[in-house]
C-alpha positions as CSV (number, residue, x, y, z in Angstrom):
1,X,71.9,12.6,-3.5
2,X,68.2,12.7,-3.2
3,X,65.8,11.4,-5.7
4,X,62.9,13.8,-7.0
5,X,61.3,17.0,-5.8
6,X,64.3,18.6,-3.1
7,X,61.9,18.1,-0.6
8,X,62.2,15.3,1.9
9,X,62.3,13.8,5.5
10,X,64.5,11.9,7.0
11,X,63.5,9.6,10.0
12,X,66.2,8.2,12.3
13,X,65.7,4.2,13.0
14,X,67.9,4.3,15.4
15,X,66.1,7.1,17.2
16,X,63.1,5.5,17.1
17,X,64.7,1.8,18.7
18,X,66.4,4.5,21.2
19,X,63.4,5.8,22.3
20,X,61.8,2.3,22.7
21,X,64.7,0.7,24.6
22,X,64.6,4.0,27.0
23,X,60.7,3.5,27.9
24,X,61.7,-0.1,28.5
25,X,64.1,0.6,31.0
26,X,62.3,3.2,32.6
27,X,59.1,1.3,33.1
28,X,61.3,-2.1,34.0
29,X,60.5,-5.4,32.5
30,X,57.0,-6.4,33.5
31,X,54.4,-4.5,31.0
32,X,54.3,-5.2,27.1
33,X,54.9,-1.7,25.2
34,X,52.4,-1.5,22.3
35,X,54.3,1.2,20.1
36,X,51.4,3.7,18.7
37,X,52.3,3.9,15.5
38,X,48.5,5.8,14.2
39,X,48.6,8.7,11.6
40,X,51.0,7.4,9.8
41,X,53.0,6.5,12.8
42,X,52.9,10.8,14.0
43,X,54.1,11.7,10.1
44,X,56.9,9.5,10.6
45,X,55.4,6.4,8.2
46,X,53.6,3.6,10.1
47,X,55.7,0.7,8.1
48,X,59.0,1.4,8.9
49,X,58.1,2.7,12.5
50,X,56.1,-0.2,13.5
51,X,58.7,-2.4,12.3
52,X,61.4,-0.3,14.2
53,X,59.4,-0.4,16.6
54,X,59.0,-4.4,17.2
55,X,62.6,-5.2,16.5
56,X,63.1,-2.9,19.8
57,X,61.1,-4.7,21.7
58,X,57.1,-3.5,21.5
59,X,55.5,-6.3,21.4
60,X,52.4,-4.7,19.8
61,X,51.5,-2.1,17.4
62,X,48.1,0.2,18.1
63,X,46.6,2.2,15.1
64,X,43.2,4.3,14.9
65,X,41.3,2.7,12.4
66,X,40.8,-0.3,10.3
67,X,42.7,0.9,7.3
68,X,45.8,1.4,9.0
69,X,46.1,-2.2,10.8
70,X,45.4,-3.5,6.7
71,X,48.2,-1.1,5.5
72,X,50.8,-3.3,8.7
73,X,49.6,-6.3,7.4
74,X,49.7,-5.8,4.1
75,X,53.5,-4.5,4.6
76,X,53.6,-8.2,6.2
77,X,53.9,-7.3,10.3
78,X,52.8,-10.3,11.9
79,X,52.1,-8.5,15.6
80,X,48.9,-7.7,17.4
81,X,47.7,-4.9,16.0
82,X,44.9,-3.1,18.4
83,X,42.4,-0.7,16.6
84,X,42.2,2.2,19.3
85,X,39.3,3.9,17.5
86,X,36.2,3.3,16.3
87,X,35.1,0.7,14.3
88,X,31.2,0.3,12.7
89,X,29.7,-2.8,12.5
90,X,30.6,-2.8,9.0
91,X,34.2,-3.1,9.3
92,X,33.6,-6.3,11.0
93,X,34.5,-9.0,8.5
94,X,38.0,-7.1,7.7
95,X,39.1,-6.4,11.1
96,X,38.1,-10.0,11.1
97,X,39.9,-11.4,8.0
98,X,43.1,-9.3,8.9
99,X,43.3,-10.9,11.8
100,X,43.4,-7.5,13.9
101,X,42.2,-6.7,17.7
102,X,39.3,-3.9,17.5
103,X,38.3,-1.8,20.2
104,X,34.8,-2.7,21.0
105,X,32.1,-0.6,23.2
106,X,28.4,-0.8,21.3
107,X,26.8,-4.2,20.9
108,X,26.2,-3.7,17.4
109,X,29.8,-4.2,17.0
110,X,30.6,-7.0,19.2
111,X,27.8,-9.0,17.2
112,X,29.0,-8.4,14.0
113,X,32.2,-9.2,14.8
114,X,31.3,-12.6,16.3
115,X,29.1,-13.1,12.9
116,X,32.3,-12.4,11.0
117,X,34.8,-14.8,13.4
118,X,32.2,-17.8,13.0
119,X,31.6,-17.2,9.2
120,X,35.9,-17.3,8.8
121,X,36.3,-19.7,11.7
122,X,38.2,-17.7,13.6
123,X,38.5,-16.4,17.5
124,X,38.7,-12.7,17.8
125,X,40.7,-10.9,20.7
126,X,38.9,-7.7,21.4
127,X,39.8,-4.5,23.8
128,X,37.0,-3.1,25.9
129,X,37.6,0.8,26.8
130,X,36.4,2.5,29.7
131,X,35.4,6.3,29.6
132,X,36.7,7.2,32.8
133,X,36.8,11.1,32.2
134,X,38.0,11.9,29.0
135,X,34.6,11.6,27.3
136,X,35.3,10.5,24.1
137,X,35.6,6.8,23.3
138,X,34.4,4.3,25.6
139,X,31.9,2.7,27.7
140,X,31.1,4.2,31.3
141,X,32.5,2.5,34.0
142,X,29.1,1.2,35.5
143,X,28.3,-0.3,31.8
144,X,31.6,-2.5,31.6
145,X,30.3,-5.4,33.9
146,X,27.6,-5.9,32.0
147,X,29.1,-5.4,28.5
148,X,32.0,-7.7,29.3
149,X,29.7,-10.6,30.7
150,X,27.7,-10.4,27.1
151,X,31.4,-10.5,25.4
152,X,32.0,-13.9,27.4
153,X,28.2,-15.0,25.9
154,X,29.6,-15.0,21.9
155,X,32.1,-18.2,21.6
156,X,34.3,-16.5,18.7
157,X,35.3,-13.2,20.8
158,X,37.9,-13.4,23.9
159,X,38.3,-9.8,25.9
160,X,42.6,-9.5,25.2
161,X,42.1,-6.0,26.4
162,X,40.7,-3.5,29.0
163,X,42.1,0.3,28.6
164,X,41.5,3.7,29.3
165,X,42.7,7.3,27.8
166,X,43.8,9.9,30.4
167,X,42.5,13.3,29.5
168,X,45.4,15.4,31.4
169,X,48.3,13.4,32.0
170,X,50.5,16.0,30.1
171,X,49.9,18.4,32.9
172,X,51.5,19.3,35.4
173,X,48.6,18.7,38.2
174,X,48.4,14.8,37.8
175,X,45.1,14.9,40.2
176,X,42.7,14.3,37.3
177,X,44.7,11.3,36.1
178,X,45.3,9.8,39.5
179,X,41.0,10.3,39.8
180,X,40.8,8.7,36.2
181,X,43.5,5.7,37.5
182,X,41.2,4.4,40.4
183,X,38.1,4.7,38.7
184,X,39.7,2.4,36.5
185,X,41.1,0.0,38.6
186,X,38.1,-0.2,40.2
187,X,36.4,-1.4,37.0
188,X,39.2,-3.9,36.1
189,X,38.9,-5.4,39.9
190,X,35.6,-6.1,39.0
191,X,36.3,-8.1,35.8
192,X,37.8,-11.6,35.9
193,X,39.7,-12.0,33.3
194,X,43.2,-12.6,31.9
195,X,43.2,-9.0,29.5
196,X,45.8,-6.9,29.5
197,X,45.1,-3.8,31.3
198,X,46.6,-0.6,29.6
199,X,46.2,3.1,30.6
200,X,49.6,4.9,30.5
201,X,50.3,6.8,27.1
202,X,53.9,8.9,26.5
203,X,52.9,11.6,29.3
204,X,52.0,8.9,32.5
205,X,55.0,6.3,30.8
206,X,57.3,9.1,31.6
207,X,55.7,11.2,35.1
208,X,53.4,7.8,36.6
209,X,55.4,5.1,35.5
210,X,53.3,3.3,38.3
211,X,50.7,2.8,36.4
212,X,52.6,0.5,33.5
213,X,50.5,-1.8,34.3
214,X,50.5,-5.0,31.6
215,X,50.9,-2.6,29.0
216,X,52.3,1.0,27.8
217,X,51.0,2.7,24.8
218,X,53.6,5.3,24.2
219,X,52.7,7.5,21.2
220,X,54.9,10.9,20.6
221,X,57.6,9.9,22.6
222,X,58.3,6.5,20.6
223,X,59.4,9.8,18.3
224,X,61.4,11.4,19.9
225,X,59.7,14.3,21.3
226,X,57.8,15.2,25.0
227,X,54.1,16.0,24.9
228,X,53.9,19.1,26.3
229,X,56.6,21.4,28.2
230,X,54.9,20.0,31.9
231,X,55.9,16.5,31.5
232,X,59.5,15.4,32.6
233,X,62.4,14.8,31.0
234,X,63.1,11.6,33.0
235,X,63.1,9.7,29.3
236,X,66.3,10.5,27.5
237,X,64.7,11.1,24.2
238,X,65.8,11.4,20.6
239,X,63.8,13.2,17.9
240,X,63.4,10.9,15.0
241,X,62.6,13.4,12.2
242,X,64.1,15.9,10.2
243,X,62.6,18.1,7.7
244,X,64.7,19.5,4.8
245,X,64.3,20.9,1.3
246,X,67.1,22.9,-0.8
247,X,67.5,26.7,-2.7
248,X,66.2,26.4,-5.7
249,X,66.4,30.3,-6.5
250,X,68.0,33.2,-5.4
251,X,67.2,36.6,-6.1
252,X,68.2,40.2,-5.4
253,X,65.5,43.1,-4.4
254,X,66.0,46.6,-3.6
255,X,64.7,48.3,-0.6
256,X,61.0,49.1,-1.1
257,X,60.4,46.0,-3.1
258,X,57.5,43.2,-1.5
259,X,57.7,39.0,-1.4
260,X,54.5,36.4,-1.6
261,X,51.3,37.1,-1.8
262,X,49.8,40.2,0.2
263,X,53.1,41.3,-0.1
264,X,53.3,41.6,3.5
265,X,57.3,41.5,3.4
266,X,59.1,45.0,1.8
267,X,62.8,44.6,2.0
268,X,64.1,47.3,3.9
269,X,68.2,47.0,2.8
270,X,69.4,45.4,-0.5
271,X,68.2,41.9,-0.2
272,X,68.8,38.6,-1.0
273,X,65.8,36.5,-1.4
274,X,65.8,32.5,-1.6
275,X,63.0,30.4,-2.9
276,X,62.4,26.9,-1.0
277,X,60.6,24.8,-2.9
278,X,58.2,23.8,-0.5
279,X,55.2,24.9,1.4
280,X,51.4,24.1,3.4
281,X,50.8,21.6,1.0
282,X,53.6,19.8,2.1
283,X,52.7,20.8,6.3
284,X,54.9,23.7,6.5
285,X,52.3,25.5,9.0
286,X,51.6,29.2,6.6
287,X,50.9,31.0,10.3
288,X,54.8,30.8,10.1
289,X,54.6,33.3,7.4
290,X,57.3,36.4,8.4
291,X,57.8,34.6,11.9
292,X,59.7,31.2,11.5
293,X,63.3,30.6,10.2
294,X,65.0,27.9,8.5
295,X,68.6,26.6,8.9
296,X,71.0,27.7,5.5
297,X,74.8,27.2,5.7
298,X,74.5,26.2,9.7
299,X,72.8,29.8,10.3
300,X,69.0,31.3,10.7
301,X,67.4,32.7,7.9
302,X,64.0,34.0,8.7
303,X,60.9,33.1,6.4
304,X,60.0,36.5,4.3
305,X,56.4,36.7,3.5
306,X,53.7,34.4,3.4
307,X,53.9,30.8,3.1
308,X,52.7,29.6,-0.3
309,X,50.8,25.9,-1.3
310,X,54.1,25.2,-3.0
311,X,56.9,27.2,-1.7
312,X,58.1,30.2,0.7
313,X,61.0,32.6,0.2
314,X,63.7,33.2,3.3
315,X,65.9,36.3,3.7
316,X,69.2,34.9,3.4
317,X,71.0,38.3,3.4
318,X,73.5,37.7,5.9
319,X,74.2,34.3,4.7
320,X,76.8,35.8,2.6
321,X,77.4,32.7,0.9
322,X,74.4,31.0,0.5
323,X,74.2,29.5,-3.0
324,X,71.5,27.7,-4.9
325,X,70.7,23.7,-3.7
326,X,72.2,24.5,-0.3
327,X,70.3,22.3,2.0
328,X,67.4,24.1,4.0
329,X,66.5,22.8,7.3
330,X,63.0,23.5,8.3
331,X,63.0,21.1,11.5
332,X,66.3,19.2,13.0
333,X,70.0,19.8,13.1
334,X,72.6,21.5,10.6
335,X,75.7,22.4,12.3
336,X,76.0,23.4,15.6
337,X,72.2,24.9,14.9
338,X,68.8,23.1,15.5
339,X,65.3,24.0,15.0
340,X,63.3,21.7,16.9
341,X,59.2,20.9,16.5
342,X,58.7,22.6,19.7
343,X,59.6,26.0,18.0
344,X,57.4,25.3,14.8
345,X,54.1,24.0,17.0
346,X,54.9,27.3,19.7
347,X,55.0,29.8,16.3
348,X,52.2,28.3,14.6
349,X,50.2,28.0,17.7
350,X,49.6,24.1,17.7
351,X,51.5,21.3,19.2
352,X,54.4,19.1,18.2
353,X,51.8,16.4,17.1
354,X,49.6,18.3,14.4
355,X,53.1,19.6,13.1
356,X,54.3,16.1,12.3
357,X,51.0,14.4,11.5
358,X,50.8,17.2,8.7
359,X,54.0,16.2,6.7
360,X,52.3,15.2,3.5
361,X,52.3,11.9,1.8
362,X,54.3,13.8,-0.7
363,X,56.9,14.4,0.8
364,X,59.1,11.7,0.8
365,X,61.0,9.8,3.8
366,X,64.6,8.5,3.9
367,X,64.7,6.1,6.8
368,X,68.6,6.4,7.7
369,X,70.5,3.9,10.1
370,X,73.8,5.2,11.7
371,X,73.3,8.0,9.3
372,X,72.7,6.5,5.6
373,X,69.7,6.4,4.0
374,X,68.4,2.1,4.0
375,X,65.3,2.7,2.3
376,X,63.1,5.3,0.9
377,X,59.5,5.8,0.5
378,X,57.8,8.3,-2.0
379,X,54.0,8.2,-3.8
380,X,55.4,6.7,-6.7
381,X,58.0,4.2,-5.3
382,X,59.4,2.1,-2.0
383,X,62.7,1.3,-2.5
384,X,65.7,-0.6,-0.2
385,X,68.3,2.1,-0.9
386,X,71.7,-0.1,-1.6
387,X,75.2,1.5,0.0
388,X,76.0,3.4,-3.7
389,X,72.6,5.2,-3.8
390,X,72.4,6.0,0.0
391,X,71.4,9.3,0.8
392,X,74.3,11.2,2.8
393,X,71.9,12.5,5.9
394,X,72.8,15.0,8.6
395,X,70.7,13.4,11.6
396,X,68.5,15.6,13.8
């Protein structure tokens, strides 16, 4: 049985090696996979994930920010672990002393990070990104000569990396990409060096597998899940995550009578309401107020009213025998029924990403290997689950 608050997610491990192996053999032997395991590895938990991820055979790990490459190290991951986003000049002596790979494109930062390598003695492997469209991150491709020539000039810096984002490789017309691909190469033609070139995330892994490259950074799909409805499904993927909670009340209203705040639901029969004990403080999207449903017994019950901070009701009506703690699936499997991420992003008009970055670090997750729970992870504990506390999981 769970521990705590009936609230919880559970994240398939081996999903998530599933996934890895499957980009592997679809993009052959030759390039590196760095898993993406940033935002809390997609709301999945970067720990567990990179280290999922690495005993599948990613040889790297690639996170936003300087925080999350301390959080894999202080977990004890050993791998490169590449900084993909910004990192001040101020940042320099912990990217440094954490012996992680940041993303470098302003001169204020390559020099603080060569003052921080010298002062600790160390040599610093650094990725260069090129803006070849996207126009975000990155320096233009008539500025990476020069910038990669005064990278050569500090002794404590080596260029590991040269990379570029594609803006549009989720859609179906790959003409931007394939325009964002050759200006690219012709940057990297122009650089001598032994870095690892790297420009295909989930959407090119799967449609342009061509362009593997040295390296893949596959993000969502490491997750189970597509980015977008345009991309193929040439990579037999398995969703990772599950979302559930349990009834924790069950009440009767008579026709006429209103749920939630706004009372924007009036039961229009006799009525059986349940309570689930969570809500958009734990990322259950509120624009799925009176639209989504949840799974209860194996069947849909549809959300009645508005989504609260803590908690949203469901008409479970014709659920004859729905009973309080049933489990209540808000995303995965129960049964023969599923209610996949897709159908929560396309009701709450976002994508499968936001949805799963917005599970809440209060929410718990049960990691689960061929379906029982091996460790658990919560704001007030980490624990190794041992075979007579293992959580009995129904996979998604």
């Amino acid at each position: 049985m769970e521990q705590g608050r009936p609230v919880w997610a559970e994240v398939d491990l081996d999903a998530v090696e599933h996934n890895i192996r499957e980009i592997r053999r679809h993009i052959g032997s030759h390039a590196q996979i760095m898993a993406v395991v940033k935002a809390n590895a997609y709301g999945h938990g970067a720990v567990p994930m990179g280290r999922a991820a690495l005993q599948a055979g990613a040889s790297q790990l690639g996170v936003a920010c300087v925080d999350e490459g301390v959080q894999l190290r202080g977990a004890g991951i050993d791998a490169s672990i590449v900084i993909l986003g910004y990192v001040p000049p101020w940042e320099a002596d912990v990217a440094v002393g954490y012996g992680l790979s940041p993303s470098v494109t302003t001169q204020d930062t390559a020099l603080a990070l060569e003052q921080a390598a010298a002062n600790a003695g160390k040599s610093v492997g650094v990725h260069v990104k090129v803006d070849t469209g996207m126009a975000r991150l990155g320096l233009l491709p008539a500025d990476v000569p020069d910038f990669v020539h005064l990278l050569s000039t500090l002794p404590h810096l080596s260029l590991a990396g040269l990379y570029t984002h594609f803006a549009s490789a989720d859609e179906a017309d790959k003409s931007f990409t394939k325009r964002q691909f050759r200006a690219f190469m012709q940057v990297s033609q122009r650089i001598e060096s032994p870095a690892l070139r790297h420009v295909a995330n989930s959407a090119a892994v799967s449609d342009l597998p061509e362009m593997a490259l040295d390296m893949v950074r596959p993000g969502i799909a490491i997750y189970g899940c597509y980015p977008a409805t345009e991309v193929s499904r040439k990579l037999d993927l398995h969703p990772a995550l599950s979302l559930k909670s349990r009834i924790a009340r069950i009440t009767s209203l008579a026709p006429g009578e209103t749920v939630s705040y706004g009372r924007t639901w009036r039961a229009k029969r006799l009525s059986r309401i349940a309570l689930v004990p969570c809500g958009y403080a734990d990322g259950v999207p509120r624009l799925l107020s009176n639209k989504g449903s949840v799974l209860v017994r194996g069947q849909r019950a549809p959300i009645a009213g508005r989504v609260c901070m803590d908690h949203f009701m469901v008409d479970v009506t014709a659920i004859q025998d729905a009973a309080m703690h049933d489990e209540v699936v808000l995303i995965g499997r129960q049964g023969e029924e599923v209610i996949p991420v897709e159908e929560v992003a396309k009701l709450a008009r976002t994508i499968n990403y936001e949805v799963l970055c917005a599970i809440a670090p209060r929410v718990p997750r049960y990691y689960l290997r061929q379906g029982k729970g091996v460790e658990r992870q919560s704001l007030v504990e980490h624990t190794q689950l041992t075979p007579a506390v293992r959580v009995e999981a129904t996979l998604a």
